[in-house]
C-alpha positions as CSV (number, residue, x, y, z in Angstrom):
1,X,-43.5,39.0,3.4
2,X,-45.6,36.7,0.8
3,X,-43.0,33.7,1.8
4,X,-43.8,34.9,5.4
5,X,-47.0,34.2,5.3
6,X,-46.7,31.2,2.9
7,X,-45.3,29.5,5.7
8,X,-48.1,30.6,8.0
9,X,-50.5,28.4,6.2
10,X,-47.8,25.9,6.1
11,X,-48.2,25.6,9.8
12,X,-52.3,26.5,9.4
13,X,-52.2,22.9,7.5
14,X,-50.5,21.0,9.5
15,X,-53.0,22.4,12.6
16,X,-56.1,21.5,10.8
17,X,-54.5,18.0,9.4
18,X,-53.9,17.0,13.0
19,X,-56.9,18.3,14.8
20,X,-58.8,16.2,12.0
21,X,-56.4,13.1,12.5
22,X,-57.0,13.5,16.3
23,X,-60.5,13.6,15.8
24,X,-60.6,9.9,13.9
25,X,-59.2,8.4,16.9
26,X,-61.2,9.8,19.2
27,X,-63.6,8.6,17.2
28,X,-62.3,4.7,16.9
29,X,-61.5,5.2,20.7
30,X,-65.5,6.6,21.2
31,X,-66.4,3.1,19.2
32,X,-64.3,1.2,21.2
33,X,-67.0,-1.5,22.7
34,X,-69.1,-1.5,19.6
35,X,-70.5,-3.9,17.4
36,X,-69.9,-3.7,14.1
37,X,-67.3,-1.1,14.0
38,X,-64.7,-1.3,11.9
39,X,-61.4,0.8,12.6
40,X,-61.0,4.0,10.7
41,X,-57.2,5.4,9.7
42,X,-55.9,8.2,8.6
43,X,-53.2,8.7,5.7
44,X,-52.0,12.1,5.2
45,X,-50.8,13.7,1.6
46,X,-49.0,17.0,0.2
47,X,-51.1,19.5,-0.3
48,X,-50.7,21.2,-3.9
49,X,-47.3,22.8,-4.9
50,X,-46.8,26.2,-6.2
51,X,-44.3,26.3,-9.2
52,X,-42.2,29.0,-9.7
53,X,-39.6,28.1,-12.5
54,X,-40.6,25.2,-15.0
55,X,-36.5,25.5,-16.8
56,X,-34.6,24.3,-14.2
57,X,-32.1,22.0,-15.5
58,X,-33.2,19.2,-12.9
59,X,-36.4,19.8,-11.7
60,X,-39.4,22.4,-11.2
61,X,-38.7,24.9,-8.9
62,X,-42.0,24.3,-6.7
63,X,-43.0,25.4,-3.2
64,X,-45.4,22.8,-1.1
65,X,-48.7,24.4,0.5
66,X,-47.9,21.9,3.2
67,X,-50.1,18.7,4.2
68,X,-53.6,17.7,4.5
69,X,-55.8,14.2,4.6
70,X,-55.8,12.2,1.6
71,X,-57.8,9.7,3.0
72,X,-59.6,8.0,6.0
73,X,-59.2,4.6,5.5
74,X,-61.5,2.0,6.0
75,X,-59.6,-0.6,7.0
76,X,-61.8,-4.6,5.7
77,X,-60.1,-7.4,4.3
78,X,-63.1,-8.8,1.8
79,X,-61.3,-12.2,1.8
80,X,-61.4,-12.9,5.7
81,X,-65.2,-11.5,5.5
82,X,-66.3,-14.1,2.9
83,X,-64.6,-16.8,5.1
84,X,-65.6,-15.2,8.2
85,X,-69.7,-15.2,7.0
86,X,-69.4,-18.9,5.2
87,X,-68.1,-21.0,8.0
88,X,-70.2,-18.9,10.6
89,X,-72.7,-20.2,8.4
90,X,-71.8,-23.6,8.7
91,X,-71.3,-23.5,12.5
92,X,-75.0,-22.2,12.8
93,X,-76.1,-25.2,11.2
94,X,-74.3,-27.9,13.0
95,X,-74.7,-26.3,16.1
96,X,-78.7,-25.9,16.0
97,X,-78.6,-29.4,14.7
98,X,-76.6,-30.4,17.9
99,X,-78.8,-28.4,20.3
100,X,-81.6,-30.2,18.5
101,X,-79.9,-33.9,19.3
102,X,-78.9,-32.9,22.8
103,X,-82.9,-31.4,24.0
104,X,-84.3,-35.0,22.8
105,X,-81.3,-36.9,24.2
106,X,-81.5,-34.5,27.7
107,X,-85.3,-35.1,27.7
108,X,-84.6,-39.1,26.9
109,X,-82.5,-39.9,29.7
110,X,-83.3,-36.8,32.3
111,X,-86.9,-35.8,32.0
112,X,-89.7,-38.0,31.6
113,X,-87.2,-40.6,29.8
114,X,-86.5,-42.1,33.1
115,X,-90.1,-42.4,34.2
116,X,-91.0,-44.2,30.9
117,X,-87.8,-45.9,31.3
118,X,-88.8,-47.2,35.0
119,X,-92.7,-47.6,33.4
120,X,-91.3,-50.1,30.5
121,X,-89.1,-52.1,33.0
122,X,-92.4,-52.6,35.3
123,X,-94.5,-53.8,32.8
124,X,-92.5,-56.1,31.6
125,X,-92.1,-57.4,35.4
126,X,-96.1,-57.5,35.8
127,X,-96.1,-60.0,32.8
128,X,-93.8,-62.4,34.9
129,X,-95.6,-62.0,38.1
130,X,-98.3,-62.5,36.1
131,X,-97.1,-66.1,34.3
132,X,-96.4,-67.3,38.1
133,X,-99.9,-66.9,39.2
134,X,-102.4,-66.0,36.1
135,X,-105.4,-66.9,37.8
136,X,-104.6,-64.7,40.6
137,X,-106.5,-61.4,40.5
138,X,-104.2,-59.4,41.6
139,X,-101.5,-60.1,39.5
140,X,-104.6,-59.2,36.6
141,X,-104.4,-55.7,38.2
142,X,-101.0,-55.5,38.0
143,X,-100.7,-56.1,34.4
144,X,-103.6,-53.5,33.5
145,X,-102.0,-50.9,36.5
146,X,-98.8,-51.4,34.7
147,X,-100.1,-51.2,31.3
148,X,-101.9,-47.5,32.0
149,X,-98.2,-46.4,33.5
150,X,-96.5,-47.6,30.2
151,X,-99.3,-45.8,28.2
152,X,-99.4,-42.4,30.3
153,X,-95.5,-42.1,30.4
154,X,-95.4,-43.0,26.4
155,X,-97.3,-40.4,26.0
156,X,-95.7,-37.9,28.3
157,X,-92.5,-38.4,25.9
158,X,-94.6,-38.1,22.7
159,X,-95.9,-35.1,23.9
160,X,-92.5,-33.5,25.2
161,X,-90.9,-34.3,21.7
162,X,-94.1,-32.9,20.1
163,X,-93.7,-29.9,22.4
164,X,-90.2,-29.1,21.6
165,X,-90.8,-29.3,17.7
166,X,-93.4,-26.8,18.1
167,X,-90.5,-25.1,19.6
168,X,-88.7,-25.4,17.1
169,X,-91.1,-24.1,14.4
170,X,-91.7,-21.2,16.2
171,X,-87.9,-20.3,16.1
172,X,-88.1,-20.7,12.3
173,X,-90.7,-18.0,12.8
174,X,-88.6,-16.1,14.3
175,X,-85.6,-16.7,12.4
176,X,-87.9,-15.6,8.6
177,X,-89.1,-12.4,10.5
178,X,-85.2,-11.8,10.8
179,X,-84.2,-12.7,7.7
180,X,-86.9,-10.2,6.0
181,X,-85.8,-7.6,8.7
182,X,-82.1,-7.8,7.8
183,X,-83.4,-7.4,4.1
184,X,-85.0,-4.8,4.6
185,X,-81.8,-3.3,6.5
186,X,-79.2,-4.0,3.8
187,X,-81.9,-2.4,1.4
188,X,-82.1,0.8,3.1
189,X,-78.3,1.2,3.8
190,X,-77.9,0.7,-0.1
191,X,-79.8,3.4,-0.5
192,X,-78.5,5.6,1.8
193,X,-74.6,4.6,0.9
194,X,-75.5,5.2,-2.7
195,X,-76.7,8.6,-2.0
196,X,-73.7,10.0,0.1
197,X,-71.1,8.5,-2.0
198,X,-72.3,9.3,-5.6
199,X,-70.3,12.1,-5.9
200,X,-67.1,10.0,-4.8
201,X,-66.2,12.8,-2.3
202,X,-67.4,11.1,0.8
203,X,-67.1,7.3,2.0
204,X,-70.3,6.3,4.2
205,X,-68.0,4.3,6.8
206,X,-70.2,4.2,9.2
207,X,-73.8,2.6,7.0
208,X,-71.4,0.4,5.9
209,X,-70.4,-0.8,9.0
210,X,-74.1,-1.4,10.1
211,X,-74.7,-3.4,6.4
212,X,-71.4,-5.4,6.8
213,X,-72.9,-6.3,10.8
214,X,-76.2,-7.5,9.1
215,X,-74.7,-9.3,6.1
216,X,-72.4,-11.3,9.3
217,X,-76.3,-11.7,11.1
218,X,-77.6,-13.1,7.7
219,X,-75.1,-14.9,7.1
220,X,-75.6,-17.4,10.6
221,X,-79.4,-17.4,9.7
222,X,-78.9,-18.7,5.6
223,X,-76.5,-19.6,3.2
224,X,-75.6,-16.2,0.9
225,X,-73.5,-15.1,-1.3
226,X,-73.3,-11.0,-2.3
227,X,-71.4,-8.9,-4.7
228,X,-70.9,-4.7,-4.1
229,X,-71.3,-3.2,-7.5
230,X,-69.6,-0.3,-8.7
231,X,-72.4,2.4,-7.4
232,X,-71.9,0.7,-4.0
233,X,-75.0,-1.2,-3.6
234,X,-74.6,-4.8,-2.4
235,X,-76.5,-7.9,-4.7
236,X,-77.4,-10.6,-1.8
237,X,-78.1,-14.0,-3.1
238,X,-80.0,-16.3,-0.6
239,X,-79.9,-20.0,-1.2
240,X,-78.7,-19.1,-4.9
241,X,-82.0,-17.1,-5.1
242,X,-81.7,-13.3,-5.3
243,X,-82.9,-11.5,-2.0
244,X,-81.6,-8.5,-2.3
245,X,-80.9,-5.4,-5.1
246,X,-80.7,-1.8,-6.1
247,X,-84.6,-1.9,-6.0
248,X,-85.0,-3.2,-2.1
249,X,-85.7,-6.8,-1.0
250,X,-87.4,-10.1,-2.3
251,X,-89.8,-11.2,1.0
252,X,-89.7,-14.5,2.1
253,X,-93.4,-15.6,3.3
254,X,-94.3,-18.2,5.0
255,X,-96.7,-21.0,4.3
256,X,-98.4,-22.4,7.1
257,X,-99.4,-26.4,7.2
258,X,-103.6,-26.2,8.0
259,X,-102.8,-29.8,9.8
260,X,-99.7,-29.3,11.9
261,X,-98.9,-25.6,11.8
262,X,-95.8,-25.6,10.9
263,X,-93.9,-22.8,8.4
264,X,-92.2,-23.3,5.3
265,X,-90.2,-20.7,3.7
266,X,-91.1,-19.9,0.0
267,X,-90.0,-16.8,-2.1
268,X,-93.1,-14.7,-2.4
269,X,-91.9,-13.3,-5.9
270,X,-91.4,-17.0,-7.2
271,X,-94.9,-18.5,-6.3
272,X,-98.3,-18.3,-6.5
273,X,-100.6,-19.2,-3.7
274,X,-103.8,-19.0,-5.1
275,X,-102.6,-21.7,-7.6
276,X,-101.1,-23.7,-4.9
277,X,-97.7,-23.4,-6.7
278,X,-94.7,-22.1,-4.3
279,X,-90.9,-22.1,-4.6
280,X,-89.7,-23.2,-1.5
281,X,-86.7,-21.4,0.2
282,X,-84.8,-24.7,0.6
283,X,-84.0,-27.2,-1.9
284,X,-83.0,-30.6,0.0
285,X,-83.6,-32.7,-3.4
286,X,-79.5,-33.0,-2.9
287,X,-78.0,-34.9,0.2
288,X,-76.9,-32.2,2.7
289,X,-73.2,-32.1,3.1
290,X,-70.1,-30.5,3.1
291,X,-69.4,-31.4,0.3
292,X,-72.5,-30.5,-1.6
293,X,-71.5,-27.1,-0.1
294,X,-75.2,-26.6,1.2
295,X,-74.7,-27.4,4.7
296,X,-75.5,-23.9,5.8
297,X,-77.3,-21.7,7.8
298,X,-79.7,-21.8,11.1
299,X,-83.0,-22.0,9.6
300,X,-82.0,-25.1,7.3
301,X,-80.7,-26.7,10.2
302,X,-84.2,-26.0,12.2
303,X,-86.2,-26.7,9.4
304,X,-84.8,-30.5,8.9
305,X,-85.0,-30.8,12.8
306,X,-88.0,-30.6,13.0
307,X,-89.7,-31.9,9.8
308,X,-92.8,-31.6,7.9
309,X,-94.9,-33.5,10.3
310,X,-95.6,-35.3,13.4
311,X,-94.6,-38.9,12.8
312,X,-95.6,-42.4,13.8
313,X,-94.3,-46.1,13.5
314,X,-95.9,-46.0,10.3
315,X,-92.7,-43.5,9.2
316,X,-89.9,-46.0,10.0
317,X,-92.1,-49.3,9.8
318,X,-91.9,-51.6,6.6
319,X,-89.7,-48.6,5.2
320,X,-86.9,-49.4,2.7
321,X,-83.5,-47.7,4.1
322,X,-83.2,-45.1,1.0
323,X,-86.6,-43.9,1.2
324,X,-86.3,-43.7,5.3
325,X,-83.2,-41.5,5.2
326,X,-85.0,-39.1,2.7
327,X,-87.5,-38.5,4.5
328,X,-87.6,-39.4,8.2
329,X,-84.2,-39.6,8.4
330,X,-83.1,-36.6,7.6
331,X,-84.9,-34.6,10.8
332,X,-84.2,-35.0,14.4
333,X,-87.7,-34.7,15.7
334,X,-89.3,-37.0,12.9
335,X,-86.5,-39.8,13.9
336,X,-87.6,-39.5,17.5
337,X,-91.0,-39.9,17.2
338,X,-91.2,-42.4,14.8
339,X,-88.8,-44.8,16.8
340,X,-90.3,-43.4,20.4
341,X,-93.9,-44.5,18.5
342,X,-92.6,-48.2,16.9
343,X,-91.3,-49.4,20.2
344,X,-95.1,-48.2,21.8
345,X,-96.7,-49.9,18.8
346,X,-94.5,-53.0,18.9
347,X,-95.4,-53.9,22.8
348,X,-99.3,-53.1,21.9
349,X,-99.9,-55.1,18.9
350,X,-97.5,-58.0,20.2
351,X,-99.4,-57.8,23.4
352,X,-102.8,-57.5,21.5
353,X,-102.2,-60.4,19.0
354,X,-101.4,-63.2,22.1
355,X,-104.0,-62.3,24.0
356,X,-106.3,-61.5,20.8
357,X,-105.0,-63.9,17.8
358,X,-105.7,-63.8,14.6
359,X,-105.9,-65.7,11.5
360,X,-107.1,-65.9,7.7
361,X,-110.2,-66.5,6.8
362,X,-109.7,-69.6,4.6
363,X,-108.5,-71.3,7.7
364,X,-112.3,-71.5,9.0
365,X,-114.1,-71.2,6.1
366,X,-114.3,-74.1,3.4
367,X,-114.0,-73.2,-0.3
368,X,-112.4,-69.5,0.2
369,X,-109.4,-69.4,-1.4
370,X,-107.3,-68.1,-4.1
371,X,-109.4,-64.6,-5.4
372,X,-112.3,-65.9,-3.9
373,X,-114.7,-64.2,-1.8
374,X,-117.8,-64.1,0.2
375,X,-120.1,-61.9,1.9
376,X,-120.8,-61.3,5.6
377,X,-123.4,-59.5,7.8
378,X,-123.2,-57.5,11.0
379,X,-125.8,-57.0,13.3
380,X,-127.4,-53.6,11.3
381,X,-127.4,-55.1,8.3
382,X,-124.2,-54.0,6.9
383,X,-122.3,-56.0,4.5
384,X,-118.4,-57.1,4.7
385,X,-116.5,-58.6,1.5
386,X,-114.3,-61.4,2.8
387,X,-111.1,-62.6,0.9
388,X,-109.0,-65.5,1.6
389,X,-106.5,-63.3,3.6
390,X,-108.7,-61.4,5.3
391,X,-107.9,-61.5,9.3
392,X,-110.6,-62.7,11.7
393,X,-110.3,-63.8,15.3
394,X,-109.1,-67.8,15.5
395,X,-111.7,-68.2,17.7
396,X,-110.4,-72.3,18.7
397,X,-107.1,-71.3,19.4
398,X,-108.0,-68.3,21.8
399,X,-108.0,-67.5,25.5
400,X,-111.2,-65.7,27.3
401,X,-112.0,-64.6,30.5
402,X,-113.4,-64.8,33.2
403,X,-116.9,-64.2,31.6
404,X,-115.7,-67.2,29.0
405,X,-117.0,-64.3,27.0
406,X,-115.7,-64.2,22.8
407,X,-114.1,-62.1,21.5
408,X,-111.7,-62.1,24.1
409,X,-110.8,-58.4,25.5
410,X,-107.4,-56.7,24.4
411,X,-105.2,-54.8,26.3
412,X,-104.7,-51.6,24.2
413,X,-107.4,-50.1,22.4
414,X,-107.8,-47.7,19.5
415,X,-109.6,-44.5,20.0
416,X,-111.3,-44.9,16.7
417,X,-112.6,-48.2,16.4
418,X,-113.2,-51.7,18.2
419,X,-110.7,-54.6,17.3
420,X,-113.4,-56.6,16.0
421,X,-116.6,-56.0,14.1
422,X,-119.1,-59.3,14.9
423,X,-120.4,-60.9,11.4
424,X,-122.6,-63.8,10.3
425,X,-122.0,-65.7,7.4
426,X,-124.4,-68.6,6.3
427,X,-122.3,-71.7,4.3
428,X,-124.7,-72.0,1.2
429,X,-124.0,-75.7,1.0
430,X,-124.9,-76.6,4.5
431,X,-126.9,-73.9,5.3
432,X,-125.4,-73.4,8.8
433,X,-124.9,-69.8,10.2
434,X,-121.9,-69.1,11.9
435,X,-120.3,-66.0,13.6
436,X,-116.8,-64.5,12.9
437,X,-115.2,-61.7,14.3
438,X,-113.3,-59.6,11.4
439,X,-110.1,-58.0,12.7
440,X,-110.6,-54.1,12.0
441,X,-107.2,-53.3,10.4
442,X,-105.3,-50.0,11.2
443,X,-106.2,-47.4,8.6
444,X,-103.0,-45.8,7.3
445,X,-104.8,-42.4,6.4
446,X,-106.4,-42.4,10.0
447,X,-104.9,-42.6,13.5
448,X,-107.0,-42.6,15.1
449,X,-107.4,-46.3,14.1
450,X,-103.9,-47.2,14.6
451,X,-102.1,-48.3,18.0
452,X,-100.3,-44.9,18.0
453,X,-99.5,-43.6,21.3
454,X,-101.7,-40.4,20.4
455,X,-104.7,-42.6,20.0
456,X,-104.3,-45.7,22.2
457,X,-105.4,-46.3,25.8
458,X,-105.6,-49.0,28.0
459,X,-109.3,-51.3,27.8
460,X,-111.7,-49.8,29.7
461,X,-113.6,-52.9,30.3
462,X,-110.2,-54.4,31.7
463,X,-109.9,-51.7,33.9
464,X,-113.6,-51.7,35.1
465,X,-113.1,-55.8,35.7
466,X,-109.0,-57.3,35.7
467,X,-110.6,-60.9,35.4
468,X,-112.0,-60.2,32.1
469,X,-108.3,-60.0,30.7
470,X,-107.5,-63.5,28.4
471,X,-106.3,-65.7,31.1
472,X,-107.9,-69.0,30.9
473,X,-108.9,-72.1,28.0
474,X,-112.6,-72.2,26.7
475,X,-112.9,-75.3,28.9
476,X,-112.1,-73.2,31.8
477,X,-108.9,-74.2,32.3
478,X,-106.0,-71.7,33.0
479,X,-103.9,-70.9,29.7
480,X,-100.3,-71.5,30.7
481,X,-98.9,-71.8,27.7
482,X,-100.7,-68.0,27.1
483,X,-98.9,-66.9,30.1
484,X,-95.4,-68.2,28.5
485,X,-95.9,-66.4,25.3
486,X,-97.0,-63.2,27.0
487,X,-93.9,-63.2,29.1
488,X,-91.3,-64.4,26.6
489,X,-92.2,-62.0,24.0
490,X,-90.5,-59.2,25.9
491,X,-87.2,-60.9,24.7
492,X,-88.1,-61.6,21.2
493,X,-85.6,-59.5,18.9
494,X,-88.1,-57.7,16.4
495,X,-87.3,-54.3,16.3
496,X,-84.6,-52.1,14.2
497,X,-83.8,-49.0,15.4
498,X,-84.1,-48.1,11.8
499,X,-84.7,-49.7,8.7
500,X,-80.2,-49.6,7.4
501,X,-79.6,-50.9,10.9
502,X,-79.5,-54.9,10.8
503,X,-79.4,-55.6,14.2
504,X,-82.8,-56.3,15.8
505,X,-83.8,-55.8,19.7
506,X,-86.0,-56.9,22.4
507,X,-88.6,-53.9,23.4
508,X,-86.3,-54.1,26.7
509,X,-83.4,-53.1,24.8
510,X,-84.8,-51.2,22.3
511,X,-85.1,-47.9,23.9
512,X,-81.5,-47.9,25.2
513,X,-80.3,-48.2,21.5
514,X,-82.6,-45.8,20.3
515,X,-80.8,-43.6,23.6
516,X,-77.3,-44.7,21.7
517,X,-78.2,-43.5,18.6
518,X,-79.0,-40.2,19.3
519,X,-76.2,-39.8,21.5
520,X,-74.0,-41.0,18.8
521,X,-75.7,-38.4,16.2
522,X,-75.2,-36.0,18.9
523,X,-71.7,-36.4,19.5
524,X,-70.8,-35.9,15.9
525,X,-72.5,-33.0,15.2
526,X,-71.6,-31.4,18.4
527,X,-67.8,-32.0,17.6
528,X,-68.3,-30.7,14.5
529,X,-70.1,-27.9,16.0
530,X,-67.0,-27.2,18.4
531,X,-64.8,-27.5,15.3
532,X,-66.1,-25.1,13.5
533,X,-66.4,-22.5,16.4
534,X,-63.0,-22.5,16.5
535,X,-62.5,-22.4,13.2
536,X,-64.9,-18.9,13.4
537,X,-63.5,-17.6,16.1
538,X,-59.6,-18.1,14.5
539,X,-61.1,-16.7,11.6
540,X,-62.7,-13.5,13.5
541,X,-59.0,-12.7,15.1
542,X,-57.7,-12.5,12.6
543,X,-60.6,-10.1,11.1
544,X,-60.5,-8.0,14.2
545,X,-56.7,-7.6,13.2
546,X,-57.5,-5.4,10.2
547,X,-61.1,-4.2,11.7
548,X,-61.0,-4.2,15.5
549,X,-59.7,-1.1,17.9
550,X,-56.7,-1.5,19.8
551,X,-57.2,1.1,22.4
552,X,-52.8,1.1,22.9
553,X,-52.4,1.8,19.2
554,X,-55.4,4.5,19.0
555,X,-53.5,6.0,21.9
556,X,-50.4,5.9,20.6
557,X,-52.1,7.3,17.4
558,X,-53.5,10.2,19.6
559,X,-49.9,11.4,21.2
560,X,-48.2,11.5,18.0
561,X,-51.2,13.7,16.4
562,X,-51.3,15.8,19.2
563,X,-47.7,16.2,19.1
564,X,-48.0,16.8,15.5
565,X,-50.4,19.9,16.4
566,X,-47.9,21.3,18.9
567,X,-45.2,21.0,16.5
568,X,-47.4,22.9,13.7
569,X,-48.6,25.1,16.7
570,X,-45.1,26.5,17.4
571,X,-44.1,26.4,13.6
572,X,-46.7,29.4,13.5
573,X,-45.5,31.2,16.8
574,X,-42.2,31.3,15.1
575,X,-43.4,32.6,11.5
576,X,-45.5,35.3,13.6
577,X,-42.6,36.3,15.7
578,X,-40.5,36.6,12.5
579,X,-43.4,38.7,10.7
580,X,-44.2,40.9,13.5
581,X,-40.2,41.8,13.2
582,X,-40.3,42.6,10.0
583,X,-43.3,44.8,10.3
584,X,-42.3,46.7,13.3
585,X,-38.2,46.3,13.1
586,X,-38.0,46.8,9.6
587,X,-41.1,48.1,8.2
């Protein structure tokens, strides 16, 4: 009778064993379609023995209680994660670096690229119409028509390319929020996951899946690294800073330019504000590469993109090539517009300085040389220190009007001040007074008083009256040889696209090699983009070989458990048929 029922819970086992197996892969089946889930399997184990003679000669006489779950695996290979979350990593980087590229080369070439394109090529062909008949009126018109095109459609591209790097700013925004979010996540499940499996009973399978799913989302936003301790917490590095422990999360703030508006990253435990002192998330100090193993992450990627600033010509002019690819360089947006802004100040200052030339100083007045200098008076009484090389207006040499008017009117004017300022200066050896015109030099803190396409329009006098534009000798004559110069200075070679790039261009070719070159940055890192998708996604199969449900195997998983239960199912019918003998047949 006591083996009798022995056996009954034999068979009881084996019931309860499958009915739990059958309920893992329902469960893994049930998860099929979600993210994040990692496969669940189960391994079955003897139950305990009973021993009932310990001096056999060979072994213990021992009866098994039958079988029961040892385990519900959760099935990860911590190798193919670590590979899995570093070159996702690196694919999030090249990839918003290509998107980046291909938004300013799109906007180039497809948006209001062409216009400005078509805009540049008619200005230039106003300034040969213009050499054909310069006395002509019309042909004046032309040329200042032309010239407030060129200006409205550089500034259409400025603003597009300012536009989209406010864009981007705001998905580095975005992108922080996340990154604190996901901390905040992996905190919590710590918690919780320390909690359940303290007593080493239970394995929280399913928090862990949801910390493993944001450790993969951090991992595409920064470069991490992480370690589970013994207790089961997880240690998450950010950019070799920690972010996360068994005490929660380090924030990362944001500090906010007052200028541009743009964020920077900085860890709020490692700096203090009110002292102006932050430690920035990001260290690019060291060239990014793949080498330098710190080619990683979205946000990186965004935050070279777009820069620190809004740039000018005065970020890639008169720049040496290793300070250039430190700075400007190194961001897509900052490249853009200092080029897009050097061609723009190239035509208006070579424009400006034919129809408006200048010279030094000690070419018109006697005895200023060397460190020398004299003084000079405007109109409200204001006094001007003038050196040797200081730049006035070569008054002899220069074209006027139709009003015969000096100084002659320029093209392009600054927003901030006048090209020239009108002194007096009286020769103390002859006694004569004369008047100069001082050339008001761009200010480099200001922009307003630089020919920037944010703060230069076309001269309103010019367009009020075409005739007053430079066009004729002092005698009265017409200025041919003005009319050359302003027409062949479209195919003078003075620009670099940048300052490690020794071939120079015309302004009509200069834009379609400043096209080329971001086309050619763009195919690069797209390719390498596209490589290392594949890379992630070879890298994923094979992870979702050892993670992912395979709805076949889970149902073959689920006959052969259900089987099992039948089988254990009449095992008992059997030992209850033999029991009831023995207690009615027998008893």
């Amino acid at each position: 009778m006591a083996n009798g029922f022995g056996s009954m819970f034999i068979g009881v086992a084996g019931l309860q064993s499958s009915q739990n197996a059958l309920n893992v892969t329902s469960n893994n089946l049930a998860n099929l379609d979600t993210t994040g889930y990692v496969r669940q399997s189960v391994l079955f184990a003897d139950r305990d023995y009973v021993t009932f003679n310990t001096t056999a000669a060979i072994s213990n006489q021992q009866s098994g209680l039958g079988v029961t779950i040892g385990d519900v695996v959760h099935s990860r290979d911590v190798f193919l994660d670590r590979l899995y979350r570093t070159e996702s990593s690196r694919q999030s980087f090249y990839a918003s670096t290509s998107e980046a590229l291909t938004e300013v080369q799109n906007y180039y070439q497809e948006l209001e690229g062409q216009a400005f394109q078509d805009a540049l090529t008619d200005f230039w062909g106003s300034f040969q119409e213009l050499y054909k008949y310069p006395e002509d009126s019309v042909y004046q018109n032309l040329v200042v028509q032309k010239a407030q095109l060129f200006t409205s459609r550089s500034s259409a591209v400025y603003s597009g390319l300012k536009s989209y790097q406010y864009n981007i700013n705001s998905q580095i925004s975005d992108d922080i929020d996340q990154v604190n979010e996901l901390g905040k996540t992996i905190s919590e499940l710590n918690l919780q996951i320390q909690k359940i499996e303290a007593g080493n009973i239970e394995t929280a399978m399913t928090l862990r899946d949801a910390r493993d799913l944001a450790l993969d989302e951090l991992a595409s936003l920064v470069d991490i690294s992480y370690k589970e301790e013994v207790n089961g917490v997880v240690r998450v590095s950010v950019e070799g800073n920690e972010f996360v422990n068994e005490n929660g999360y380090y924030k990362v703030e944001k500090q906010t330019d007052k200028a541009t508006g743009f964020v920077t990253p900085y860890w709020s435990h490692l700096s203090d504000p009110d002292k102006g002192e932050y430690t920035y998330l990001f260290n690019f100090n060291r060239d990014i590469s793949t080498e330098n193993k710190n080619d990683m992450g979205e946000i990186k990627a965004l935050v070279l993109a777009r820069g620190d600033k809004v740039a000018n010509y005065k970020d890639i002019l008169g720049v040496d090539g290793k300070t250039y690819d430190d700075t400007t360089g190194m961001s897509v947006m900052l490249r853009a517009e200092a080029q897009m802004d050097q061609l723009f100040h190239g035509i208006a200052t070579a424009i400006n300085d034919i129809l408006c030339p200048n010279t030094e100083a000690s070419n018109y007045i006697t005895g200023l040389t060397g460190n020398g200098s004299v003084t000079m008076t405007d109109a409200d009484g204001n006094t001007y220190t003038v050196t040797a090389n200081t730049k006035i207006l070569d008054a002899d040499k220069c074209a006027v009007g139709s009003d015969g008017k000096l100084p002659p009117q320029e093209l392009f004017t600054r927003l901030g001040t006048e090209r020239y300022t009108e002194v007096s200066y009286t020769d103390p050896a002859s006694g004569e007074t004369k008047t100069y015109y001082l050339y008001n030099e761009e200010d480099p803190a200001d922009t307003t008083k630089q020919y920037t396409m944010g703060s230069t329009s076309v001269n309103s006098a010019l367009i009020t009256d075409e005739t007053l534009l430079p066009h004729l000798r002092q005698n009265g004559d017409v200025d041919q040889s003005l009319m050359a110069t302003l027409a062949a200075v479209w195919d003078k070679e003075s620009l670099t696209v940048n300052p490690n790039d020794t071939k120079a261009y015309s302004f009509k070719d200069y834009y379609a090699a400043m096209i080329g070159e971001v086309a050619t940055y763009g195919n690069i890192y797209n390719s390498t983009a596209t490589n290392l998708s594949q890379t992630v996604q070879s890298v994923d199969n094979q992870r979702q070989q050892v993670i992912g449900v395979s709805s076949d195997e889970e149902l073959t998983y689920m006959i052969k458990y259900q089987n099992a239960y039948n089988a254990s199912s009449r095992f008992i019918n059997v030992i209850n048929e033999m029991i009831e003998h023995l207690i009615t047949q027998l008893g």
